[in-house]
N, C-alpha and C positions, 0 to 999 in steps of 0.2 A: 153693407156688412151683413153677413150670415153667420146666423148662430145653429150651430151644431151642439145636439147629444153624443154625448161620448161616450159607453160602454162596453166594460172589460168582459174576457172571459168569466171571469164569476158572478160578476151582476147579472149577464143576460143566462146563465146557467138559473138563477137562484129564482129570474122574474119567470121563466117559459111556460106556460102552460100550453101541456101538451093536448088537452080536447081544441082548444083553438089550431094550435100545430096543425093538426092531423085535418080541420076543416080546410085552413087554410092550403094545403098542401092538395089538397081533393080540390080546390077552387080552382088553383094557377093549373092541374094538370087538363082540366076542363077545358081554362081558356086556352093551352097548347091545340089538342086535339080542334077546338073548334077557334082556330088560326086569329086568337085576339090577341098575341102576344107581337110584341117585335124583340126577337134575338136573335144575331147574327153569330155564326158557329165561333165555339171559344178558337184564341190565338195562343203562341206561347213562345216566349223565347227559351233558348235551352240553353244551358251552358253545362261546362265538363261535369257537375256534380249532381246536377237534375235542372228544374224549369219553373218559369215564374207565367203563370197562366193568365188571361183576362179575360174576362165573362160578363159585361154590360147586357144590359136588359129592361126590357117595360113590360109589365100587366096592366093592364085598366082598372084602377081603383084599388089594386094590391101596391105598387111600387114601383120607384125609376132608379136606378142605380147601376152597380157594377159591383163587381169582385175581382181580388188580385188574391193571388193563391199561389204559394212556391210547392212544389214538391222535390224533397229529396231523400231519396229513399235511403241514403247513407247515413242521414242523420239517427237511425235505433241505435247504430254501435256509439254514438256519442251521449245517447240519452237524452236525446230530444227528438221531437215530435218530426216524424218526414212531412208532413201538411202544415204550413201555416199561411193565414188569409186575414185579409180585412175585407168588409164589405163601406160600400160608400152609398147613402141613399140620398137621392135629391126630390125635392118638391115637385109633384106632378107639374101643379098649376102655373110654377112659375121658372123651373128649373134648380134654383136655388139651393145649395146642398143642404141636407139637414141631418142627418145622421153618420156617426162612423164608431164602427161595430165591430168589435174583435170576430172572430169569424171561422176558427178550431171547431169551437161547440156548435157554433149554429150549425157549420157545414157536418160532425160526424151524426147530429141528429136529426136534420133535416132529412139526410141520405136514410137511415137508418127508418124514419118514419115514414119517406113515400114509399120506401121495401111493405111496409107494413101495412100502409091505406091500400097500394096494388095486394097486395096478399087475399086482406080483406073483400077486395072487390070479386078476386078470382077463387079465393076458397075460405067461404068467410068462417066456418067453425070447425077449423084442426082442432084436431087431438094432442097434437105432438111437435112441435116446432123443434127441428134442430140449429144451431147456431153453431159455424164453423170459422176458425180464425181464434188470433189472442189477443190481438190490438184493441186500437181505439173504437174500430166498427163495428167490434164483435159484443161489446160492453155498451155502446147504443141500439143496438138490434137487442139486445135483450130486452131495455129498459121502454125500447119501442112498443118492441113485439107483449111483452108483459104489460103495458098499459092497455093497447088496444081489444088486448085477447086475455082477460084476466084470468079466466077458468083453462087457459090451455096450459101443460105441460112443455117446460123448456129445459132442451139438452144442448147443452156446451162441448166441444171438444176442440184442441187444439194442436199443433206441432209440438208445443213447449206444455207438459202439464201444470208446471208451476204457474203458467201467465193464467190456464184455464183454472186454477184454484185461485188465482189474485182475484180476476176479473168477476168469478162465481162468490165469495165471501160474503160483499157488503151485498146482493141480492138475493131473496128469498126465490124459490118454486127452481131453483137452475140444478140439473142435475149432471155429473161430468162422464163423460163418456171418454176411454181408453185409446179412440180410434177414430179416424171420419167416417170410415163405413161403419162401425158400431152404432155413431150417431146417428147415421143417415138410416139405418136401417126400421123400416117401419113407422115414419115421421112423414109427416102429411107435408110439410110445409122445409124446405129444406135451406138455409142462408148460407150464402158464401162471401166470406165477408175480409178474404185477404190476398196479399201482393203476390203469389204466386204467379209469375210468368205461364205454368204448367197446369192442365186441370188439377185439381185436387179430388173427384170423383171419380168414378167409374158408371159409365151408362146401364151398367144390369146394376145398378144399388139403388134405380130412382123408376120403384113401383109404380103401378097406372096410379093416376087420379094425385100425382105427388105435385106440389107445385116449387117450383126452384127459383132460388132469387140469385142476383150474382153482382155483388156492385165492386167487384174487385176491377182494378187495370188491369190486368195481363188476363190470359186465358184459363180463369178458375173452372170453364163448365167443356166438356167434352165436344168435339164436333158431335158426335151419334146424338148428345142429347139436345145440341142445339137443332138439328136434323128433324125429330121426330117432334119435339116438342109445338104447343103454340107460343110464339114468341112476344111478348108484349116489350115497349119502352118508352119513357118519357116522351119521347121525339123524334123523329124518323133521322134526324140530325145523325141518329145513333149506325146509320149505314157507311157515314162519311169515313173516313181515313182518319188516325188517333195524328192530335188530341181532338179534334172534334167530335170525333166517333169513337166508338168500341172495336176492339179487336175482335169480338168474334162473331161482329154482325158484320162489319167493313167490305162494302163490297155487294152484298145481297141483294136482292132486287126487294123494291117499296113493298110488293105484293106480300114477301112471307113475314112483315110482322104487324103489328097492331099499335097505338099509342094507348095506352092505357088509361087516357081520359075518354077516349071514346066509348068505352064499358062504362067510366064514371058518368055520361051527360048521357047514356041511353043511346048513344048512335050503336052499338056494337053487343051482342049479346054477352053474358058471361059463356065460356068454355061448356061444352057436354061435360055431366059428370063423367069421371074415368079418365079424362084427358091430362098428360101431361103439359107443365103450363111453363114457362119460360119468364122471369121477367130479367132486361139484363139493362142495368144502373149507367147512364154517362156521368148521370150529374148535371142538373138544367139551371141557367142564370134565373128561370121563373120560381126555381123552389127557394133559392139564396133570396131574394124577392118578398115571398112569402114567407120566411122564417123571421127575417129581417123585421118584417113589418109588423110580426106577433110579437117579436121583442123588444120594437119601440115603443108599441101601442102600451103593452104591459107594464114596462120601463116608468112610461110618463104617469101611468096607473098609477104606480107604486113610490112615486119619488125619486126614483135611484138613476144615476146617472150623472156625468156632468155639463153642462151647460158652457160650450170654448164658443166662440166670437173669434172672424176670420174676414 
């Protein structure tokens, strides 16, 4: 018999600590780069209204688990969330399951925070972060990027300005901008952080030395800027054909992009100053791994959770 913790959305919201996050998340991308992980490219079945994804995974002394994740993008006009996921974690040593973790929050903050640790790595003291999007990504890129980068200035702007006033409220330093070029304009560090199929930029809006993040599915960054840019990503994984890969690396050869742990373990220098910097989001089983494992650790810390027998 195995005994599992059980925690909801708000327990593992309430336990997270984000300085752990953010190391843990700098660990698992390390051990990507420097090939200690074992993950094999997510699957997904599709049905008429969107897709139910799986994403198994092991780190060495971070976690053994998986993830199941629906996305449907239709669910806004109902008023519920297009991501929803559980993560399942098992006993290294023994296999044994021991965790199962609601997996909303872990997944829009984990995303949200390796945006953030890569930012860090490639351009560690902006001025100006802008943050694009009104959803659930755009509202943990701020709380990311505003932990990591305390003294930096954060600009918000969206399609809907109401969501960009919901979303800016309950956080201090967020300023809202009229427009995405308004936003973008003069912002060291630029996030794109929604479901547009279409870029939402334009390539003259993204000055030398700007560094761009992009963890949206569809094509939020321009071909010109993917072009000229240096391209960092979790995983080379990120070449393959979606859902395994990204749309707008799909295809490219190994040689034009970088895995961004290899900046974090010193194999890879950081960028020349003045370079534009690329980083573009799949989504890795290693960071669900690592997020997972902060909020068990902290969990048991704390007391919270409950204890099911299986």
């Amino acid at each position: 018999m195995a005994e599992l913790v059980v925690l909801s959305e708000e327990e593992i919201e309430a336990v997270m600590d984000l300085d752990d996050l953010a190391a843990a998340l700098e660990a698992a991308l390390r051990s990507i780069a420097l090939g200690e992980v074992s993950v094999p490219p997510r699957s997904a079945a599709s049905t008429s209204r969107g897709l139910l994804a799986a994403m198994p995974g092991f780190v060495p002394h971070v976690g053994l688990g998986a993830k199941l994740v629906s996305v449907y993008p239709g669910n806004r006009v109902r008023g519920l969330s297009s991501h929803e996921a559980v993560i399942v974690l098992f006993d290294e040593e023994t296999g044994a399951p021991c965790g199962l973790l609601a997996a909303s929050y872990l997944t829009a903050i984990r995303t949200a925070m390796t945006a953030a640790v890569t930012a860090r790595a490639l351009h560690p003291e902006p001025s100006e972060v802008a943050v694009l999007g009104g959803g659930v990504q755009a509202a943990a890129h701020l709380d990311a990027f505003a932990h990591l980068f305390p003294a930096t200035r954060l600009r918000l702007a969206a399609r809907s300005r109401q969501a960009a006033v919901e979303i800016a409220a309950p956080r201090r330093r967020v300023e809202i901008f009229e427009s995405f070029q308004a936003a973008v304009d003069g912002a060291d560090v630029v996030c794109c952080t929604t479901d547009a199929e279409t870029p939402i930029l334009d390539d003259s809006w993204i000055r030398r030395g700007c560094h761009v993040s992009s963890v949206g599915s569809g094509r939020e960054v321009p071909p010109a800027t993917v072009d000229r840019a240096e391209v960092f990503v979790e995983s080379v994984a990120a070449l393959l054909a979606p859902p395994a890969g990204t749309m707008e690396l799909s295809g490219r050869e190994r040689e034009s992009v970088s895995e961004i742990g290899e900046v974090l373990a010193g194999r890879r220098p950081r960028p020349e100053e003045g370079s534009v910097t690329l980083y573009k989001s799949m989504g890795h089983a290693a960071e669900d791994l690592a997020a997972s494992a902060v909020a068990l650790a902290s969990a048991k810390r704390s007391g919270v959770g409950r204890i099911v027998s299986i």
